[in-house]
N, C-alpha and C positions, 0 to 999 in steps of 0.2 A: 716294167719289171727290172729289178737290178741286178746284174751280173754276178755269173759264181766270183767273181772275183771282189765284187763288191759286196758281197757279203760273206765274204771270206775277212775282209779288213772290219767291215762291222761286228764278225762275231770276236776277233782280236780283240777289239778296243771294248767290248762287251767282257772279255776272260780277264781282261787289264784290270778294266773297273772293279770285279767282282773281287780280285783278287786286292786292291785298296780297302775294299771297304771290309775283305778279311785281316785285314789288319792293322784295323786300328784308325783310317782314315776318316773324316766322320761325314764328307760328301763329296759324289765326284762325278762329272758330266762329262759326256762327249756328244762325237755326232751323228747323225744319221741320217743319211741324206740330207733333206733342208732344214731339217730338227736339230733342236739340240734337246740332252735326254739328261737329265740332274737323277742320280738315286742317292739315298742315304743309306746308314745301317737298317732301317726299319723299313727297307724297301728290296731287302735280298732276296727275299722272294719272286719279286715282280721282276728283278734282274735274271734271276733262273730264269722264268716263264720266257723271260727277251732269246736270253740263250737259247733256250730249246725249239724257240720257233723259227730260227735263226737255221740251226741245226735242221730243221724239218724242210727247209726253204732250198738248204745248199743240198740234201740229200735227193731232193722233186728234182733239179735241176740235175745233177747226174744220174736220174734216170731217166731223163727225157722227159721230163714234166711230170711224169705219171706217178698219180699221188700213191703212198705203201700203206697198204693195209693187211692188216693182221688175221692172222685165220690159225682157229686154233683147234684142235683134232683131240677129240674123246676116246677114250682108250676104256673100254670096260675089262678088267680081270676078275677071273672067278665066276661067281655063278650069281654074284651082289648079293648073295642073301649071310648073314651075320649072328 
């Protein structure tokens, strides 16, 4: 598994790229560990998706591995009837 700190430089070079290809660049690669990772304009999509799982990766790791999950609490007001 790779380091908060390596995947601190991966999501950099991920915000790098993303921001190329916001402007105007028409393709741009970096690395990833032993990968190298080409996106184009028609691929900014799959470059969010990189991002956020990147984000999700560094967040496990400053809590101790343990994955966040969401929990979401139902509030009824009134009597429901309309």
């Amino acid at each position: 598994m790779p380091t908060e700190s390596q995947l601190q430089t991966w999501l950099e070079q991920a915000y790098v790229a993303r921001h190329k290809l916001s402007t105007g660049v028409l393709m741009v690669s970096f690395q990833h560990g032993d990968r190298r990772l080409t996106y184009n304009a028609a691929d900014m999509a799959a470059l969010d998706k990189y991002i956020a799982q990147l984000l999700e990766e560094i967040a496990q790791q400053k809590n101790g591995g343990a994955k966040r999950r969401r929990t979401y609490r139902v509030v009824q007001t009134g009597d429901g009837l309309t």
